[in-house]
N, C-alpha and C positions, 0 to 999 in steps of 0.2 A: 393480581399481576405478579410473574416472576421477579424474581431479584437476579437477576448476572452478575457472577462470581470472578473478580480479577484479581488473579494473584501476583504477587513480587514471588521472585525468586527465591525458590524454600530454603536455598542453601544460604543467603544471607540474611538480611533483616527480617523476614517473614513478615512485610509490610505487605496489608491487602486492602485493595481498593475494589468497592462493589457500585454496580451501577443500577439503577433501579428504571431500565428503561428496556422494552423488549424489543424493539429496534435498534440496540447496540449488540453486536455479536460479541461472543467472549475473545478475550484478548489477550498477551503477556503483554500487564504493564513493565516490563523490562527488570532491571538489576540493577537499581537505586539503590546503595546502600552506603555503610561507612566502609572503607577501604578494607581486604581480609588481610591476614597477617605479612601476603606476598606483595603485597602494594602499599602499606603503611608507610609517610612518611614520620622521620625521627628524628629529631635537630642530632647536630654530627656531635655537640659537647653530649659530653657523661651527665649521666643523673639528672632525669626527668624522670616528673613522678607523678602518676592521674590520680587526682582521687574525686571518688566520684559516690553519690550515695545515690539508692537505687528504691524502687516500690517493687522490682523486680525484675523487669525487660531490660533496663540499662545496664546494667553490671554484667549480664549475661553474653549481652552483645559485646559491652566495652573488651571482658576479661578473655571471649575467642578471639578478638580484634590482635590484645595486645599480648599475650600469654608468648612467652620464648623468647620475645625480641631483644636483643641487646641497646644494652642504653635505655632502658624505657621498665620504669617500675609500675603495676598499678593497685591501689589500693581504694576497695569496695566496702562499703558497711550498707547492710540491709537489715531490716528491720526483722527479727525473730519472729514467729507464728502468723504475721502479717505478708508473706508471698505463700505461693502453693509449693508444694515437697520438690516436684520437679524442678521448678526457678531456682528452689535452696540448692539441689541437689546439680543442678547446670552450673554452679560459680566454685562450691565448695567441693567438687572435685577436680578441680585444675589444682595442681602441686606443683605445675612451673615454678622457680625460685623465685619469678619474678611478679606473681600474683599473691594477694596478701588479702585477707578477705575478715570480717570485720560484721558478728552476727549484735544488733542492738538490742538491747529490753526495751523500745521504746516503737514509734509512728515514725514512718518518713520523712513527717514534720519536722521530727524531736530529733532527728540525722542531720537535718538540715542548719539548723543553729551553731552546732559546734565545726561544722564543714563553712559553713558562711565563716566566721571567726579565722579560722586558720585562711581561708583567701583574703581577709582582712588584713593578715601582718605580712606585708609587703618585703619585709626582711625573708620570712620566711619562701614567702613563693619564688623569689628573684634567684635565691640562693640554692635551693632547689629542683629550681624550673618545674614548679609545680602549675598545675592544668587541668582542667576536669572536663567530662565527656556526658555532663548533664547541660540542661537550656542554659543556663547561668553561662555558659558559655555559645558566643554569640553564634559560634560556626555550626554549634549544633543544629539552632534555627534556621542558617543561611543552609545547609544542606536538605533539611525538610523542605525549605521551600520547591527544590526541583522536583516533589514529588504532585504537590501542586502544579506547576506549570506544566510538567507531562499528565498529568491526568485531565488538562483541561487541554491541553493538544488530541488527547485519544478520543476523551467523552463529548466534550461540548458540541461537535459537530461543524466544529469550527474551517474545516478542509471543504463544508459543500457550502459554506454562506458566499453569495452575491455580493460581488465588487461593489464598495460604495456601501453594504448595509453595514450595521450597526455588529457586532460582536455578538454570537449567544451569550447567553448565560449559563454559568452552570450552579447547580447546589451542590457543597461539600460539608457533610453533615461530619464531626468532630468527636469522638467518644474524649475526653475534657478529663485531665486532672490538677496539672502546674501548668495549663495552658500553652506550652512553648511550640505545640503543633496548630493550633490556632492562630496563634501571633504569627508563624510564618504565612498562614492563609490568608490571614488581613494584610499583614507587606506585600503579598501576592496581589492581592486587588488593588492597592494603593496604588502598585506599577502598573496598575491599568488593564486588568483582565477584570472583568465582571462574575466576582463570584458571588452567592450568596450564601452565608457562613452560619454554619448552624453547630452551635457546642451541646454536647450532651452529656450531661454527669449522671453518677451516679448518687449516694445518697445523702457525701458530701457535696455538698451544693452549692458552695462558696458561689462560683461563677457563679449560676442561676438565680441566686439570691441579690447578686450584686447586678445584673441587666435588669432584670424585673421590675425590683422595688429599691437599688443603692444601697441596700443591705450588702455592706461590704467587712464579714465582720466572720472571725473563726468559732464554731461552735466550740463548745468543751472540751471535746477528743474528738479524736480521729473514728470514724465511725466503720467498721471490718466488713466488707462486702464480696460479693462475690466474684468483683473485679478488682482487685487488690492491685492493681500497679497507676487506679488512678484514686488509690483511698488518700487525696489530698487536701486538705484544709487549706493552706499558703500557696496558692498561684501564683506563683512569684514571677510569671512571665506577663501578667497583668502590669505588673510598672511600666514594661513597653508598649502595650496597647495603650494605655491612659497617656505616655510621651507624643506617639505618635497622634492618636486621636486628638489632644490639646495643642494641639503645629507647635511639638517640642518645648512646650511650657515648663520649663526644667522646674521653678521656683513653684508652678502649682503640683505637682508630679511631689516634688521632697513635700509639700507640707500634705498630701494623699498618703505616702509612703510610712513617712514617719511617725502618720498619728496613728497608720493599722500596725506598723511592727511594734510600735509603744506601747498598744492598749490594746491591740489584738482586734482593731476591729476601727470602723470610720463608715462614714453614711456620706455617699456622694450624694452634690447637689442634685437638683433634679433637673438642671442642666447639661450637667457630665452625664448622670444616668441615662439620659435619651438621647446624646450622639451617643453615647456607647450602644443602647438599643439600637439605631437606625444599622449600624454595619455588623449587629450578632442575636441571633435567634439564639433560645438554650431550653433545655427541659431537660427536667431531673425522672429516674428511672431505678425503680425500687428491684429489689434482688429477688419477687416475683415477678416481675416483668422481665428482668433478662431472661429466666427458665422457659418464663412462656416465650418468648422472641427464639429463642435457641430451640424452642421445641416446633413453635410454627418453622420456620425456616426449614426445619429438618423435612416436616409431614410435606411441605409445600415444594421442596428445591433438592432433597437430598442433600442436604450440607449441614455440617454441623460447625456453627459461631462457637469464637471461643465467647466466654462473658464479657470482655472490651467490646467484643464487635458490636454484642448484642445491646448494649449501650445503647450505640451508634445507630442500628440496625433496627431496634425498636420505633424510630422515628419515621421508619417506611410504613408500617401498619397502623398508626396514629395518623398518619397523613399522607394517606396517598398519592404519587405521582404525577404532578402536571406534566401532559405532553407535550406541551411546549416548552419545556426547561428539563434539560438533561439534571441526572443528581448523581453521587456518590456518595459513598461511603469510607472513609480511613478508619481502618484500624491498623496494629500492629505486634499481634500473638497471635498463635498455633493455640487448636484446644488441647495438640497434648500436651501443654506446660497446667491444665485446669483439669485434671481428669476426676476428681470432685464435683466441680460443678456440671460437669457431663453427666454421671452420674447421677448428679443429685434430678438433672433435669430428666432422666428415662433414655437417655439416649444410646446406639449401641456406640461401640468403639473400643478397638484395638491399637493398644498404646505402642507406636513404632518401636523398635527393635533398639533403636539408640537409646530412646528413653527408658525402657525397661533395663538396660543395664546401666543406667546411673546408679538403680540401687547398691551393682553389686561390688562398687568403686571406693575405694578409700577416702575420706575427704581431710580438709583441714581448714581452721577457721582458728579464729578470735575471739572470747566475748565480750562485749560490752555491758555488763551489768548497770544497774539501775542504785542509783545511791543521793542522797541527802544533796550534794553539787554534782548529779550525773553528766551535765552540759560539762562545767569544768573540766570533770577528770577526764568524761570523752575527748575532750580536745587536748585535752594535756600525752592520755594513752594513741591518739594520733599520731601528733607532734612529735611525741618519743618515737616512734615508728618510721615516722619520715626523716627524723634524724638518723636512725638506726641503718636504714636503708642507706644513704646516701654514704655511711660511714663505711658500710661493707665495701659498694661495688669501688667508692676511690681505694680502695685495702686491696681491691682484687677478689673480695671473700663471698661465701654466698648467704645466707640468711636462717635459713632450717635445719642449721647442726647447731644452733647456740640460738640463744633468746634477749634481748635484750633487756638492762635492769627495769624492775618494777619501780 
């Protein structure tokens, strides 16, 4: 059975929805994205500043979104040899004064700690109008959702159902990392569309681990896949599902929370574990399995998955299409930011014209080395940053003829 290929608008999010049904003709799911540079809004005070850490998509998208604007600083840290060259080479050639970019020796995980910290000192964010453009923020979720609600307007079939019946169905299968695209598909059914929600990881398995069996717990490291923008150990958008799923048990929610951030790890009841089953399918998918998914795809459809899709996408050839329940597919990359794993799989391809001159671009970054209190100092060489920032633009001044003390 074909797969039907729906794409978002290439020019902004490169969010692609695929339908696994040959009864549905190919479609423009429209131009769902975050706002581009011409439509952004920007509180009217001086000195906002995003910071946002990234597996690789987010800082890309945030730093075209925000790059030039007046009033509005944003600063990225991505995790070193953990995204592919292109993603590196998409964030760290913007030299706007106003993009500040921030290369880690660590895991997106390990990004995540000392960025949690600094949203923690409330002094700091109020004073700064500081923001960030990852799930942690709630708007991120609340605009994913509309990507749901129109693909189950396009796909479901929902415009020929009979006055009086019952709602289709649809399946929206999930390529899964910090789950925040998930969590908006279960709000989405919450508000009463009938999805069925299917998450798909890769070979960090956190999610899959914790539906299954309540193994809710971080392996050792962060383990390097082929799909590097969902290589996440801490789902940290799971606190909402378990709020939500618990009818807002705030007091069992903090003692879930606090004993996996404490110990890296908790073992839901086996009561939490099966409502959490009843509203989320998951399967884990090894970095042979995406080549083969990306390579059948190609023999079968012409098309070439990036490795997120393939994810996602691999769950059509494990279980074929009921035709009675329409399905999709979310993902959210182009395979030219993976031209490696293209590669690696046989496949031909010629890397757009844009991407081929990232190489020839000057870049500029920051490192975050790796040391004895690397959390600390990362959040301390932050901190200094976002002070530093905020000191110029009240001065008038700009940032990249002077450096701030060490």
């Amino acid at each position: 059975m074909a797969v039907n290929f729906l794409k978002f608008s290439e020019e902004k999010t490169k969010v692609m929805v695929f339908v696994s049904s040959t009864q549905t003709p190919n479609v423009d799911v429209g131009s769902l994205a975050y706002p581009n540079k011409n439509k952004i809004s920007v509180r009217s005070v001086c000195g906002s500043d995003l910071l946002s850490g990234t597996s690789g998509d987010t800082g890309g998208s945030a730093i075209h979104s925000a790059k030039g604007l007046t009033g509005l600083d944003i600063l990225v840290v991505y995790p070193r040899g953990r995204i592919s060259a292109v993603q590196e080479k998409h964030m760290i050639t913007c030299l706007e004064d106003n993009v500040h970019m921030f290369s880690a020796d660590g895991s997106s995980d390990d990004i995540d700690q000392p960025i949690r910290r600094l949203f923690a000192d409330q002094n700091l964010v109020s004073s700064h109008g500081l923001m960030s453009l990852n799930s942690v923020n709630w708007s991120r979720v609340m605009v994913q959702m509309a990507h749901f609600l129109y693909a189950y307007l396009e796909l479901s079939g929902v415009g020929e159902a009979e006055g009086g019946a019952d709602l289709p169905e649809l399946e929206v299968v999930v390529p899964t990392g910090g789950a925040g695209n998930i969590t908006a598909a279960y709000i989405v059914k919450l508000m009463g569309l009938p999805l069925n929600l299917v998450a798909m990881v890769n070979a960090n398995d956190i999610v899959h681990r914790t539906v299954t069996s309540g193994d809710f717990s971080m392996a050792s490291s962060v383990t390097q896949t082929l799909a590097p923008a969902i290589d996440i150990q801490d789902p940290y958008n799971l606190e909402r599902v378990f709020w939500l799923l618990l009818n807002k048990d705030g007091s069992s929610v903090r003692t879930i929370m606090e004993d996996f951030q404490g110990s890296r790890q908790h073992h839901l009841s086996e009561q939490h574990r099966r409502l959490l089953s009843e509203v989320l399918l998951t399967g884990t998918v090894s970095d042979q399995e995406i080549l083969e998914t990306m390579r059948r795809c190609w023999e079968e459809n012409r098309y070439i998955l990036c490795p997120h899709s393939a994810v996602a996408v691999c769950y059509h050839f494990r279980h074929p299409h009921r035709a009675q329940i329409q399905r999709c597919y979310i993902a959210t990359a182009s395979p030219a930011k993976f031209q490696a794993a293209v590669e690696k799989a046989g496949l031909p391809f010629d890397p757009p014209e844009a991407v081929q001159a990232l190489d020839r671009m000057p870049t500029r970054y920051q490192n975050l080395e790796r040391s004895q209190n690397w959390c600390k100092d990362w959040e301390n060489r932050l901190r200094d940053w976002i002070q530093f920032v905020s000191s110029n633009r009240k001065n008038g001044d700009v940032c990249y003829n002077q450096t701030p003390g060490q």
